[in-house]
Structures are given as structure tokens and as C-alpha cells.
C-alpha positions in Angstrom: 2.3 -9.7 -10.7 2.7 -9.0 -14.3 2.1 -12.0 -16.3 5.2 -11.7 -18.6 7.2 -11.2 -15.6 6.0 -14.2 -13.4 6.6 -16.3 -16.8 10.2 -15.0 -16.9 10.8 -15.8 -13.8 9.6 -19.3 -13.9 11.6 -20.2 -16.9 14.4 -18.3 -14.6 13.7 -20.7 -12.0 14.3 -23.5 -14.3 17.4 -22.0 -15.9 19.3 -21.1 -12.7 21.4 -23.1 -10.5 19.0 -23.4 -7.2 21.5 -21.8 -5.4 22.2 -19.0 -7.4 18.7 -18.4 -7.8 18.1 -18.1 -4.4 21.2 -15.5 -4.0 18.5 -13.3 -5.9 15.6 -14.2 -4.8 16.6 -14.1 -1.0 16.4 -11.3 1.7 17.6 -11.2 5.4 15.9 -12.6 8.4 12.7 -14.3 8.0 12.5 -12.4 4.8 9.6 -9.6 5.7 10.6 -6.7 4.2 11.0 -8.6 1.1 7.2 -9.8 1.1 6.0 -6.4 2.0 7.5 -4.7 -0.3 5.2 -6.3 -2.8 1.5 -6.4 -0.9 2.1 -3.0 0.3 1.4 -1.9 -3.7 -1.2 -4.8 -2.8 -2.5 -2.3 -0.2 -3.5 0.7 -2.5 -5.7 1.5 -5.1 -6.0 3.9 -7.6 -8.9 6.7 -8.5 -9.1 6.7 -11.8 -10.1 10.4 -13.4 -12.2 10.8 -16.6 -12.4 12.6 -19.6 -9.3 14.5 -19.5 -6.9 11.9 -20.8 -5.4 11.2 -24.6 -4.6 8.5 -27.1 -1.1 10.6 -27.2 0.9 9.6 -24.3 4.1 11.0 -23.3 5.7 8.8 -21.0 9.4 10.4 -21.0 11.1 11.7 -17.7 14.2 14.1 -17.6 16.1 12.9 -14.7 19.4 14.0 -13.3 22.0 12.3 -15.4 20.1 11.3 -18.2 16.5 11.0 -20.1 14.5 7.9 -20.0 12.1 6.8 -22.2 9.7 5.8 -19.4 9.6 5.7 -15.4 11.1 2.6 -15.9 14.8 2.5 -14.8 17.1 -0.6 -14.2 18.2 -0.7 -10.7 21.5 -2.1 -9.8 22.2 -5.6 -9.1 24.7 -7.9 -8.2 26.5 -10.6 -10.5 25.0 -10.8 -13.9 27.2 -13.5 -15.6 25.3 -15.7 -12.9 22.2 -15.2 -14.1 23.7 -15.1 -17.9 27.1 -15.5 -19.7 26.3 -12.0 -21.4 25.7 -10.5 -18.2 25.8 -7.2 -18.0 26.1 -6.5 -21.5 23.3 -8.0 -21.9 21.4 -6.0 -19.9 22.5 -2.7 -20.6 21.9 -3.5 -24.4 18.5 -3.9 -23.7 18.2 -1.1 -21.6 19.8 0.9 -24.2 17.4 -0.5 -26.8 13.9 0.4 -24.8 15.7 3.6 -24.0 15.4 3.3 -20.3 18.3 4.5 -17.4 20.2 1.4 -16.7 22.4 1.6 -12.8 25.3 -0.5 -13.6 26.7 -1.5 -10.0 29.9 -1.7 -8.1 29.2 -5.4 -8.1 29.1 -6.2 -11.1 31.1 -9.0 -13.3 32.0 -6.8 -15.8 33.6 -3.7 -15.7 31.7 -0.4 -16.1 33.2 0.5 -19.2 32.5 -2.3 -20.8 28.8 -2.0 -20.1 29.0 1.2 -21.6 30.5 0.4 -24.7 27.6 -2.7 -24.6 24.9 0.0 -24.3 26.5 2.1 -26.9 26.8 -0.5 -29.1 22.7 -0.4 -29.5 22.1 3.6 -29.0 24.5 6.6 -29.8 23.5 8.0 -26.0 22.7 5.9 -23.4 21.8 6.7 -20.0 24.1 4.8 -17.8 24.5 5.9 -14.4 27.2 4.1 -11.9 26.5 2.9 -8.4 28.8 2.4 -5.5 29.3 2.0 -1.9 31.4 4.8 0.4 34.2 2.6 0.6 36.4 2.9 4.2 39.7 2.1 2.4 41.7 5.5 1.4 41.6 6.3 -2.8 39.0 3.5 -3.6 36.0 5.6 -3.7 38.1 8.7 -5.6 39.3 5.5 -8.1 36.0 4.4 -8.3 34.2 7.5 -9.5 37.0 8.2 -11.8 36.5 5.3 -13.2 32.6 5.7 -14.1 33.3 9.5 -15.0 36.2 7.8 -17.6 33.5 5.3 -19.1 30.9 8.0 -19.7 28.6 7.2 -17.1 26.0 10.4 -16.6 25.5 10.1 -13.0 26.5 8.3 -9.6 24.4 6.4 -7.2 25.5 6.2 -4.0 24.0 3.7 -1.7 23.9 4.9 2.2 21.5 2.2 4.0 24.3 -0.8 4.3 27.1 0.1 7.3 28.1 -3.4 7.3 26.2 -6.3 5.0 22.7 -8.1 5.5 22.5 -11.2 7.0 20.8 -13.1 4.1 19.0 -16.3 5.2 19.1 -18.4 1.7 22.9 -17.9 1.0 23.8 -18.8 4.6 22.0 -22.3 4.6 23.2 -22.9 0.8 26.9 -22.2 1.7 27.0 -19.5 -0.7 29.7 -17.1 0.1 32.0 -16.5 -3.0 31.6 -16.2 -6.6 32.3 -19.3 -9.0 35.4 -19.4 -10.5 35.9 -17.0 -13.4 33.8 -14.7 -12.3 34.6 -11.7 -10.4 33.5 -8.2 -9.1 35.1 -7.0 -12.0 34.7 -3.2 -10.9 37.1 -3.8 -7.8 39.9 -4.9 -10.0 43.6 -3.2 -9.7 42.2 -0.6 -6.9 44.9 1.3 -4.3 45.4 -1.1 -1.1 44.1 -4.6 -3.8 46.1 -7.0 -5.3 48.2 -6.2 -8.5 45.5 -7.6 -11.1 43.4 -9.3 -8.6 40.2 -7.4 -6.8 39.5 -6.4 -3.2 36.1 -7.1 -1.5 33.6 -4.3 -1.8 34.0 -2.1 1.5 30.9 -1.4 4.2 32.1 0.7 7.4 29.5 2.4 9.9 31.9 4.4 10.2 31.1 6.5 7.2 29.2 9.9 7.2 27.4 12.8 5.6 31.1 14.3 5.1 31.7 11.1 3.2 29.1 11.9 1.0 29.8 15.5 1.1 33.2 14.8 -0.5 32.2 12.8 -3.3 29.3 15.3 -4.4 32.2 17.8 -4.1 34.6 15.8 -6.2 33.3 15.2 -9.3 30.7 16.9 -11.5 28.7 14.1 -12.3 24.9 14.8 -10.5 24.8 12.3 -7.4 21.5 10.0 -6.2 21.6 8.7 -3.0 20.3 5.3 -2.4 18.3 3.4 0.4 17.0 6.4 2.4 13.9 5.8 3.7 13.6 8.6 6.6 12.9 11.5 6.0 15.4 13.6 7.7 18.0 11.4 6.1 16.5 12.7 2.5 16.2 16.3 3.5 20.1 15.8 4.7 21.1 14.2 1.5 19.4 17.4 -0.4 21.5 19.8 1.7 24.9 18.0 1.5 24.2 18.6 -2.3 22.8 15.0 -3.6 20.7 15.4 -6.8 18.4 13.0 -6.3 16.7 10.6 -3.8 16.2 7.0 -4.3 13.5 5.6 -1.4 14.5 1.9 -0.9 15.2 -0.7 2.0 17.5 -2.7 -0.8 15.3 -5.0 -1.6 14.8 -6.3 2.0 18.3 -7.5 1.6 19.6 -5.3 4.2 17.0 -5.1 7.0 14.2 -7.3 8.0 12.2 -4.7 10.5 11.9 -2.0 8.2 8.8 -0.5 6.5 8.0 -1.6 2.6 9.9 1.0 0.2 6.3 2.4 -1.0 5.2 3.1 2.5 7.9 5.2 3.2 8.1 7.1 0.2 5.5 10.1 0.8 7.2 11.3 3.4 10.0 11.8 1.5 8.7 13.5 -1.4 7.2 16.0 1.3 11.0 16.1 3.1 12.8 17.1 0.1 9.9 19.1 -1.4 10.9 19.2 -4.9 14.1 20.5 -4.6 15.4 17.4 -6.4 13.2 14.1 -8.0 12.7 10.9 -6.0 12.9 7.6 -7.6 11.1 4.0 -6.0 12.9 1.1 -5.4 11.2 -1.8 -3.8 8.1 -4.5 -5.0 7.7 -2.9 -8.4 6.3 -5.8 -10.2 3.6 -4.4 -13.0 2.4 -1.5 -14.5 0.1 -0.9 -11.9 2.6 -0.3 -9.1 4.6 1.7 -10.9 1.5 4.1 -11.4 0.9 4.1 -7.8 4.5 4.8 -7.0 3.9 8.0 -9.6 1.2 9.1 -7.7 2.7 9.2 -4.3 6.0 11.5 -5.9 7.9 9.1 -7.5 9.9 10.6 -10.4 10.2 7.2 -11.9 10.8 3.8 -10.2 13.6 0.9 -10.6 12.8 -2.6 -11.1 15.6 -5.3 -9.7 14.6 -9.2 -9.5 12.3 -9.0 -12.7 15.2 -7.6 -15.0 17.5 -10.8 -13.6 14.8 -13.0 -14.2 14.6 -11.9 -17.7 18.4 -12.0 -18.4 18.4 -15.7 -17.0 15.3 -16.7 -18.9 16.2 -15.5 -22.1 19.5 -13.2 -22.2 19.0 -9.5 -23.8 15.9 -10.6 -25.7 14.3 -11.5 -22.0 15.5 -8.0 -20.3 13.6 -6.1 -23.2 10.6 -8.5 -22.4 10.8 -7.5 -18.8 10.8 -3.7 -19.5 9.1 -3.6 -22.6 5.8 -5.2 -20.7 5.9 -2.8 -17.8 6.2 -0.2 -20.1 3.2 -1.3 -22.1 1.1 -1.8 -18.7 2.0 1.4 -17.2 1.2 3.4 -20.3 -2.5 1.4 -20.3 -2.8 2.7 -16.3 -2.0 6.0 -17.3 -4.5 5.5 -20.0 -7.3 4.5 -17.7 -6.6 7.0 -14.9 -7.2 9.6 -17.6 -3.6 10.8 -17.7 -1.0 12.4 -20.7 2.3 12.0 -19.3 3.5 10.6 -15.6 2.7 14.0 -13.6 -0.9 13.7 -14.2 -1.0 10.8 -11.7 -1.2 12.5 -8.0 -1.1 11.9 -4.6 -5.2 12.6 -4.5 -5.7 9.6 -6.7 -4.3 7.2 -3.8 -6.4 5.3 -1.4 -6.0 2.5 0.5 -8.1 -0.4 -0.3 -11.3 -0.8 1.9 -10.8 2.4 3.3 -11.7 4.7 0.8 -15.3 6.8 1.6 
């Protein structure tokens, strides 16, 4: 692991109520997915190339709802006034400030356009995209999008792999169920079929389809990512049902305990949809390193989850920027080393698996 990021997360550690800490930290079922999301970067190595590379590095990406500075994004997360009493503010000012695409999520304890205005407060244009759940309940997903397209958001995530929710293994021995008090899922506040002022609970149904998804790429004109495919039929699907984007992830081993590590499952994606639209990584992205190895496989550009809590709780705004600002740094000295300009110099041929290779 990065070394800035495994400080952060020890001072996190420290910082955080035990339980709380663990509601990040933890997965579902004996918590395999969320270990082998990590050593299967652990598993590959890269070929460097020589001689062809430059001391001026362009490591921008144009994606789908917004420019980022790097192939760095912020992937959503839940509950950020846990980790800090900024929360989310917090971190989209620091996204904002290292110019990277923060996903602000459904579940988050402040509303979405308040974390705009935070990340506006710190850059004029900010890439903030919003991400949600198909909700079963009639309106809520129409008031939802409506709401991010109101805020300014520049694109929706969608995310497809949770029909009903994990089974997480940490919060069920802690007891942790609910929120403290004062804090809420801010974004389900005042929503058709919810409490006048209060907030309904986030809605999972396997009931949901492609039509589902159909309908909301058909009802606003915001460009839509789907989130947490990981076969690839499902991604070739989301392509034709109009989705803009792919994002390759098993949600942080929070959903599913027998599925493969997001990085293992991501070539065959990039080969399903076959550049029709850019894949992002989402999954075990802990240093410069992986995120160059993600790169190489297709990747447009990864997210990074856990270490951007564990900066907020460390050390607020000023710990987010730490957390992004370091794997910027290491990926641009990988991208250095393996003789590359810009992110699409790193291929798929530069990929082997460690003690294979030859």
C-alpha cells in the first residue's frame, strides 16, 4: 500500500469510533472479496518500455460528464459526517481542489447540492457526478435524478449489482444498524411515499431490470455510468440500453463474498464493450502502481473508496487532498518509469502475471 495512505489510515483508526470504523472497513461474509481485491493488483506486474517516454506528462482524462485532472476519481461512499463533521463538503472541496471527478452518493449525510456548492466554493467547474440506486418505490428515482440534474451534477452513476443489501459481518456483531442521531441520508429527505421532512430508507428490489435502467438513460440528458458490473454480457447490455460508461466493481466486497476481485474481471469487459464507451475500476486501488495496472488492462481511470475516508477521518479536507494528491504523484512516477506520456501509453501487452512471465 501506499505509504501516505496506510498512515492515514492509521491515524483514521485512532480517530474513529471502533464501530464506525469498522462500518468502513468491513465487507460481507468471511470478507474475501474484500482481501482479493487488493492481492489480485498483488498478482500482476508491469513491463516497463524504454526510451520512448517524457519529463512532460499529461495525465488528464475526458470522461463522460466531466474532465479530470488524473485517473484518479472519488468513488461514492456512504456517511461522511461519520468519518468527519465536514463530511462531504469536505471531500468534494478537496476533490475540487486536485481537480479530480468526485461521485457524491445517494447515501450521503448531506445533500447533493450542498456538495456542489462545497466543490464550487474551491473551483468555478467541478466535476461532480451523482450516484443512486433504481429505487422500487414509484417517483423516487425521477425525484432523485432531478434533484442531481438541479444541483449541477454532470453525470449519473447508477449502481446495478445490489437487488437486496450485503450481509456485512462487522456491522452485524457491532449492532450497527442505524445512523447516530443527527445524522441522516440526507439525499432521501422529503421524497414521494417519505415522511413530510423526514427520509425514507434507500430502496433495493431484484425486481428491477434493464427497462429500469432504460428509463432513466431515457429521462434525463445527463450521460449515465453503470456501476458494479462485472460480467461481461451485463456491460455489453448496459452499452446497448444506452449507458455511457461502465464501472467494473464488486462494491467493495460489500455486496458479495464469492465473487472475483474487480481487476480480474475487468479485461473482459473492456473487450465486451469494445470502446464504444470508457470503463472505469473500482476495487483494491491502493497506490500508484495499481492504478497503472488497472490503465493497462482498459481502465479509463479508476475510483478509490476506503483511502479517501480514511483521509477525511484523519485529517478532514487537508487529509482527502493527501490521499489523492499521493496517488497522483505515484501514478505519474509509474507512468514515468514504464516510459509513458499520458495514461493510453500503458497497454494490455505490458501486463504479466507475476512468476509467469517467459
Amino acid at each position: 500500500m501506499n505509504p501516505v495512505l496506510a498512515r492515514l489510515h492509521e491515524e483514521a483508526r485512532r480517530a474513529l469510533d471502533p464501530v464506525h470504523h469498522d462500518y468502513y472497513a468491513g465487507g460481507v461474509g468471511a470478507e474475501v472479496v474484500l482481501a482479493e481485491n487488493e492481492a489480485a493488483f498483488a498478482r500482476l506486474a508491469l513491463l516497463p518500455r524504454v526510451l520512448r517516454g517524457s519529463s512532460r506528462r499529461d495525465l488528464a482524462v475526458d470522461l463522460p460528464g466531466g474532465r479530470s485532472a488524473a485517473p484518479v476519481v472519488v468513488s461514492p461512499t456512504a456517511f461522511h459526517r461519520l468519518a468527519h463533521p465536514d463530511g462531504e463538503v469536505a471531500t468534494a472541496r478537496a476533490a475540487a481542489a486536485a481537480g479530480a471527478v468526485l461521485i457524491t452518493g445517494v447515501a450521503s449525510t448531506t445533500a447533493v447540492d450542498e456538495v456542489v456548492a462545497g466543490a464550487r466554493s474551491v473551483a468555478s467547474h467541478p466535476a461532480v457526478w451523482f450516484q443512486l440506486y433504481l429505487d422500487p418505490a414509484p417517483g423516487v428515482t425521477d425525484s432523485l435524478v432531478g434533484r442531481a440534474e438541479d444541483a449541477g451534477c454532470g453525470a449519473l452513476v447508477v449502481t446495478v449489482d445490489s437487488p437486496v443489501f450485503g450481509r456485512h459481518t462487522r456491522d452485524a456483531a457491532n449492532g450497527f444498524h442505524d445512523l447516530p442521531a443527527g445524522l441522516a441520508a440526507a439525499n432521501m429527505r422529503d421524497l414521494p411515499g417519505g415522511p413530510p421532512g423526514g427520509t425514507r430508507d434507500i430502496g433495493m428490489s431484484a425486481d428491477q431490470s434493464w427497462d429500469d435502467l432504460r428509463r432513466v438513460v431515457e429521462r434525463t440528458d445527463l450521460p449515465v455510468w453503470v456501476k458494479g458490473v462485472l460480467h461481461p454480457a451485463d456491460a455489453a447490455e448496459a452499452v446497448a440500453v444506452g449507458a455511457a460508461g461502465v464501472v467494473v466493481s464488486n462494491h467493495g466486497g460489500r455486496q458479495f463474498d464469492v465473487v472475483p476481485a474487480a481487476v480480474d474481471a475487468l479485461p473482459a469487459v473492456v473487450d465486451a464493450v469494445a470502446g464504444r464507451v470508457p470503463v472505469l475500476l473500482d476495487g483494491g486501488v491502493h497506490g500508484g502502481g495499481d492504478v497503472a495496472l488497472a490503465l493497462a488492462l482498459g481502465a479509463r481511470a479508476v475510483g478509490v473508496g476506503r483511502p479517501v475516508l480514511w483521509g477525511l477521518a484523519a485529517a478532514g479536507e487537508a487529509g482527502v487532498r493527501q490521499v489523492l494528491d499521493s496517488l497522483v504523484d505515484e501514478f505519474d512516477h509509474a507512468l514515468a518509469l514504464c516510459g509513458g506520456q499520458r495514461p493510453s501509453d500503458l497497454t494490455r501487452d505490458m501486463v504479466v502475471r507475476r512468476g509467469a512471465f517467459g
